[in-house]
N, C-alpha and C positions, 0 to 999 in steps of 0.2 A: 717320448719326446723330452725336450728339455728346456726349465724354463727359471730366471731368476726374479730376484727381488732385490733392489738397493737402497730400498728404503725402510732399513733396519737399524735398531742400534741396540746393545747389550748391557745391562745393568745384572752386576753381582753384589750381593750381600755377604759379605766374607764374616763367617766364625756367627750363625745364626744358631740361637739355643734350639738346642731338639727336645721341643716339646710340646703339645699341643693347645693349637690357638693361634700360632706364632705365622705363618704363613696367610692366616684368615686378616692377620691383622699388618700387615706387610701389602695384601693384594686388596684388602675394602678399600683405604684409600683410591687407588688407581678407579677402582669402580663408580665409586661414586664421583669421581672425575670426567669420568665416560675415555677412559684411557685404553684403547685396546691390548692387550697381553699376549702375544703370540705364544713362541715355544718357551717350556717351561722347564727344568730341570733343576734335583737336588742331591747335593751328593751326598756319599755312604755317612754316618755319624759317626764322628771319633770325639771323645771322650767329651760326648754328650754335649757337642759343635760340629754345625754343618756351612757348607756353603749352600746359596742358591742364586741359581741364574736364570735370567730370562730377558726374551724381547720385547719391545716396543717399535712400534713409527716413529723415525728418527724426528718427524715434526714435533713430538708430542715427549721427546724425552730428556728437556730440560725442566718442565712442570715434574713429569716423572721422576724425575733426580730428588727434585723438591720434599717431595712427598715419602720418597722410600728413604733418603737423608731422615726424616721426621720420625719416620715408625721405627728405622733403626736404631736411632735414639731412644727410642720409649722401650725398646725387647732387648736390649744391651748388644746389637752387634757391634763388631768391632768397627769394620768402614762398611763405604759403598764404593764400588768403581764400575765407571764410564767407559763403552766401548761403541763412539756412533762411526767407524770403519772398519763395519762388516757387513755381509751383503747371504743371502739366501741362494744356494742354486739348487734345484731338483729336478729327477725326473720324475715321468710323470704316463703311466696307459693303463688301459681297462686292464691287460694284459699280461701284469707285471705280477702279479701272484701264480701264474701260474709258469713263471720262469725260475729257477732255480738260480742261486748266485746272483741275482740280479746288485743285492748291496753291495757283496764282496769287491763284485767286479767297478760297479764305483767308486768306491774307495779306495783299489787298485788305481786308476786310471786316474784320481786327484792326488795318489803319493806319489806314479810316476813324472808328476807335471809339478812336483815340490807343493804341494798345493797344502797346508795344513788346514785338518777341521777340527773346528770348536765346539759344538754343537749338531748331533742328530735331531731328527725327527724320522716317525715312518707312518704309512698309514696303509691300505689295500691296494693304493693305485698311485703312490709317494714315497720316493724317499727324498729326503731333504738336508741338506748340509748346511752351517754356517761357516763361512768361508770369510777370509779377509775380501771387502771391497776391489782392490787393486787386481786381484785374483781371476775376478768374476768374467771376463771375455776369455782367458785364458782356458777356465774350467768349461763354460762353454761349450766350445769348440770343440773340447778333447771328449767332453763326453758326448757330443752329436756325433763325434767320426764313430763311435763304437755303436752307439743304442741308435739309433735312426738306423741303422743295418740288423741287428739284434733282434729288436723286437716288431720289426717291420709295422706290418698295419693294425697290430694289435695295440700299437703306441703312437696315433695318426699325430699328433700335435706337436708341432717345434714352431721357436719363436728366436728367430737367431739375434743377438747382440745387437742392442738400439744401438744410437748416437748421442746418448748423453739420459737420454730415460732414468727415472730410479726403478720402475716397477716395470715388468712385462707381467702382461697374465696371460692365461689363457680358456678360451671356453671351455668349459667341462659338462659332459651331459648329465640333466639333472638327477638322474637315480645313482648317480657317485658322489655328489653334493659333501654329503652328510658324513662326513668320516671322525671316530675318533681316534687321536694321535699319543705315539709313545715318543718320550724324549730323554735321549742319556747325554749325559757331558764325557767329552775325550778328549784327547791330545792322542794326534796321530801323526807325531813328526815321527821319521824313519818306518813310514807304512806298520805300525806295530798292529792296527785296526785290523787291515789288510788279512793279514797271516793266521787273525784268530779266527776270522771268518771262512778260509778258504780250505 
């Protein structure tokens, strides 16, 4: 099944020290705000400076701005930058681990449709993109023609393109609830993603 999210927004911390403490003290703020943290991701360390990216509810992410501006200040990052258009699409069935290529083949199917991603996530029964907002009916679409045929009834759930919605969910039975997720940062313009998967 296929299902999105548009009420997302993205905050990086560009040139954060690598070193520990520094993420503890970057993410208690938000906490003690009662700030939700979606996906997370940090990239490789060079010369002992990292980036790091993550989501928030676009409701909630000009306090968040506030907050991560503050701690950046206190650990010497360089800036912060603001990204509230972007939007989440994944799919989504019990059944998906026991499909081979199931990423590849999405990620194929959003560089066919120009679609670049920003952001993974994955879980046993998820994979998940961030995707420009603008994007999101487009990706949609393109991955329902394929995975609604694909994974037939081992993937029951699809939720096609509201009318203005931010959020679609969908039910999930409660012994998948509970998943934990891995998140890498990319850039897949020219399907580079694609190729290394396939």
């Amino acid at each position: 099944g296929v299902t999105y999210d548009r009420d997302q927004a993205k905050i990086t911390v560009i040139n954060v020290p690598d070193r520990p403490g520094i993420a503890a003290r970057l993410f208690t703020p938000l906490a003690e705000h009662n700030i939700m943290v979606d996906m997370i991701i940090q990239n490789v360390s060079v010369d002992g400076f990292t980036d790091l990216t993550f989501t928030v509810s676009r409701k909630d992410v000009k306090q968040a701005a506030v907050l991560v501006q503050e701690a950046a200040n206190d650990i010497g990052a360089a800036r912060v930058e603001i990204d509230d258009s972007v939007a989440k699409v994944s799919i989504i069935g019990v059944g998906m681990v026991s499909h081979s290529g199931v990423a590849a083949k999405m990620f194929t199917i959003l560089a066919k449709e120009g679609i670049n991603i920003e952001m993974i996530s994955t879980s046993d029964i998820r994979i998940t993109c961030l995707i420009e907002e603008s994007q999101v009916q487009k990706a949609v679409l393109a991955l329902h023609r394929t995975f609604s045929n694909s994974l037939g009834s081992q993937s029951p759930w699809f939720l096609p393109p509201d009318n203005g919605n931010r959020k679609a969910q969908l039910s999930i039975p409660r012994k998948i609830r509970r998943l934990r997720t891995q998140a890498v940062r990319t850039d897949d313009r020219g399907g580079n993603l694609c190729r290394g998967l396939i």
